[in-house]
C-alpha positions as CSV (number, residue, x, y, z in Angstrom):
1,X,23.0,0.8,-1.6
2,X,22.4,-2.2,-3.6
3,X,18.1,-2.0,-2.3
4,X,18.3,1.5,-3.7
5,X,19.6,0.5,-6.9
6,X,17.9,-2.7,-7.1
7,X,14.2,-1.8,-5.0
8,X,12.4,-5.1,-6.3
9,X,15.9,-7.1,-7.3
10,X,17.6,-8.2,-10.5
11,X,15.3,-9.4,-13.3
12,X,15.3,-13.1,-13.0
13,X,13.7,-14.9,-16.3
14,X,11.0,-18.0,-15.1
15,X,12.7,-20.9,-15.9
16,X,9.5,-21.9,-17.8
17,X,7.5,-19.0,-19.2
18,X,4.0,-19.5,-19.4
19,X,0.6,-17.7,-20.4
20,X,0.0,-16.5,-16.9
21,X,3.7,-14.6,-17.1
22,X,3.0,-13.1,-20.3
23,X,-0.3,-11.7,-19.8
24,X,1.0,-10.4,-16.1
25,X,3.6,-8.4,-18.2
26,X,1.5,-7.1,-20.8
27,X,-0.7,-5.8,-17.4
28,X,2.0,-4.3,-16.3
29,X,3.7,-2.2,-19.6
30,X,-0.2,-1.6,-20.2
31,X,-0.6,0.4,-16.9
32,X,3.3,1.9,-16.2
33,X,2.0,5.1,-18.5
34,X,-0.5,5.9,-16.0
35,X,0.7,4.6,-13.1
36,X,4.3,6.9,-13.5
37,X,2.0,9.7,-15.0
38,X,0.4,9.7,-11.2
39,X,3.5,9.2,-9.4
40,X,5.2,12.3,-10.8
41,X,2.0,14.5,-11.5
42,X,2.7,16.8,-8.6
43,X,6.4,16.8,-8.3
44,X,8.1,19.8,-8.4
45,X,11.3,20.4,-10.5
46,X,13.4,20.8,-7.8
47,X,12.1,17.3,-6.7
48,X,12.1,16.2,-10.7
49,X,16.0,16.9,-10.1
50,X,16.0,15.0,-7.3
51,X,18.3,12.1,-7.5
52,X,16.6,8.6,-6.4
53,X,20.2,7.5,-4.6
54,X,23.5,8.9,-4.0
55,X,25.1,9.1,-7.6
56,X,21.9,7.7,-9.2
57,X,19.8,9.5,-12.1
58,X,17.2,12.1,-10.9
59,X,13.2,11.9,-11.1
60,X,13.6,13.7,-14.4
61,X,16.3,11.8,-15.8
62,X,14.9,8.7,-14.7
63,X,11.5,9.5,-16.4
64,X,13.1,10.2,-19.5
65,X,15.1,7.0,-20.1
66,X,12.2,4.9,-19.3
67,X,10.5,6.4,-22.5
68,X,13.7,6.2,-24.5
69,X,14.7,2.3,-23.1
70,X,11.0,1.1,-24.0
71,X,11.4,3.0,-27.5
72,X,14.2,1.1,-28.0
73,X,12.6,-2.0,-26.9
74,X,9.6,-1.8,-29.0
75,X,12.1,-1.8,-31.9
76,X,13.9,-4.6,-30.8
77,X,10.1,-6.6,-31.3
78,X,9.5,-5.3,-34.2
79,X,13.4,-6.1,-35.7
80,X,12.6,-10.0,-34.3
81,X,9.6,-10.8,-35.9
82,X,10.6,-9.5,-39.3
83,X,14.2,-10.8,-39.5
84,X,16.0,-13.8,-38.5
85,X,17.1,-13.4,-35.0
86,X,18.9,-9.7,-35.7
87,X,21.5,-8.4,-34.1
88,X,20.3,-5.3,-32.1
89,X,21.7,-2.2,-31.7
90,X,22.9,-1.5,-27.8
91,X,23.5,2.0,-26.7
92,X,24.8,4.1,-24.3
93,X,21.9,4.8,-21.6
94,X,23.9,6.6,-19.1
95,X,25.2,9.0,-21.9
96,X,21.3,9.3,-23.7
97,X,21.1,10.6,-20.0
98,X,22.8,13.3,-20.4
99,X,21.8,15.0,-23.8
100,X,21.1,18.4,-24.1
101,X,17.5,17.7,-25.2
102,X,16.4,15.8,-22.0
103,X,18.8,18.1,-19.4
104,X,15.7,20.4,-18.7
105,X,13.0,19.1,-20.4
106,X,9.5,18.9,-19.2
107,X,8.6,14.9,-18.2
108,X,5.3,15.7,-20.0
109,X,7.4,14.9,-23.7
110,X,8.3,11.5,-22.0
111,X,5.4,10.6,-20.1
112,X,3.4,11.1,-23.7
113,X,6.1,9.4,-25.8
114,X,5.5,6.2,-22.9
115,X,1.6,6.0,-23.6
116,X,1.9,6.1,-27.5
117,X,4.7,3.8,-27.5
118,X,2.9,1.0,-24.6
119,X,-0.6,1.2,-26.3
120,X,1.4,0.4,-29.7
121,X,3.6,-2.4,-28.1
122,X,0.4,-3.7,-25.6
123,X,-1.7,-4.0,-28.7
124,X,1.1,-5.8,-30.6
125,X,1.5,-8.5,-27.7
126,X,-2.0,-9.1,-27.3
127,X,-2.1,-10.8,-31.0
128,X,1.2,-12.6,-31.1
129,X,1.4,-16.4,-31.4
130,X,3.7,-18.6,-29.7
131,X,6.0,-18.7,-32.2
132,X,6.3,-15.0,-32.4
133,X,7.3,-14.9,-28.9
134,X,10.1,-17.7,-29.5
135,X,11.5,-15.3,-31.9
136,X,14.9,-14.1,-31.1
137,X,17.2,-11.7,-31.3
138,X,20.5,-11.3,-30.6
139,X,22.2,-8.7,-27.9
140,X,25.5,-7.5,-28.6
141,X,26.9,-7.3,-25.1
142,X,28.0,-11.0,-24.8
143,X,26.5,-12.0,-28.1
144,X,23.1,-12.8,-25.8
145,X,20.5,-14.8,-27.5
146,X,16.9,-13.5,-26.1
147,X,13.7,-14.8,-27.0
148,X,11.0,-11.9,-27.1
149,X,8.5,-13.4,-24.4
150,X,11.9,-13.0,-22.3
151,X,12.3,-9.5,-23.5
152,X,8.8,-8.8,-22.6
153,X,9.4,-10.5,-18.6
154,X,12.8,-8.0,-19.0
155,X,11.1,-4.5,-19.6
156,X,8.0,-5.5,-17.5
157,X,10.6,-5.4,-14.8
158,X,12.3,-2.7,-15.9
159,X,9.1,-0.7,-15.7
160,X,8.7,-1.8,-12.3
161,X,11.9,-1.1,-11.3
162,X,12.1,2.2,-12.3
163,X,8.8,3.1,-10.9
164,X,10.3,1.8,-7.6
165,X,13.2,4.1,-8.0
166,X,10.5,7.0,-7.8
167,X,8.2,5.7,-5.2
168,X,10.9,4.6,-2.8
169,X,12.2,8.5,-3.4
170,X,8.8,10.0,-2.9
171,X,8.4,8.1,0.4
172,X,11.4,8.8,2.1
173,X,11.2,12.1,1.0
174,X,7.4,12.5,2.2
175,X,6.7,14.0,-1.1
């Protein structure tokens, strides 16, 4: 159970973070868009409503929080480089989930929402400094202090890991 929840592991922070690290990540949020648009592209909903592992989110729902997580996420740079390490907002992902307006809603919204909101965060990383990646802010679950070139390494995963959720469901399913 645990490799179907966790396909490529926990996210693990370098202890040292270096150039190399960031620009790998910036790859990788740059591509998920496309990369998650071909993965899904000829899913049907029954398979969109699929869930990736016994009690796990389906296809759909999966799809859908990705777009919503790294919304979130792109707000969380954007709050740490114009304040002092700000204490972000957390929310309830399992319960975003399970709104009415994702239940039955076409990946297409999501998959849209993913492109406009990576090209606007990729182009954003490309330019900061340094010291805008040492920025911080401050997570409210356990009052975690995280710098944003750590954020970055996090939802670089977490676009990974998600997209492993799919693939690994795709292959065993010989979709």
């Amino acid at each position: 159970m645990e490799t179907l929840q966790y396909p490529i592991g926990k996210f693990q922070a370098p202890a040292q973070i270096t150039q190399e690290h960031l620009t790998a990540w910036i790859d990788t949020l740059d591509q998920l868009p496309a990369r998650l648009r071909a993965l899904t592209k000829d899913l049907s909903d029954q398979q969109l409503d699929t869930p990736y592992r016994p009690e796990g989110w389906t296809v759909r729902q999966v799809v859908h929080h990705l777009a919503d997580s790294h919304h979130n996420s792109y707000i969380r740079f954007k709050w740490a480089l114009t304040e002092d390490n700000p204490v972000i907002k957390a929310y309830d992902e399992k319960a975003w989930t399970l709104l009415p307006d994702l239940e039955a809603s076409p990946i297409e919204w999501s998959l849209r929402h993913l492109e406009v909101i990576h090209h606007k965060l990729v182009q954003l990383l490309k330019v900061m400094t340094e010291a805008q990646y040492n920025r911080t802010f401050t997570h409210p679950d356990g009052n975690k202090v995280v710098t944003l070139e750590e954020n970055l390494g996090h939802y670089a995963w977490h676009s990974n890991h998600h997209y492993a959720h799919i693939e690994n469901l795709v292959n065993r399913s010989n979709w």
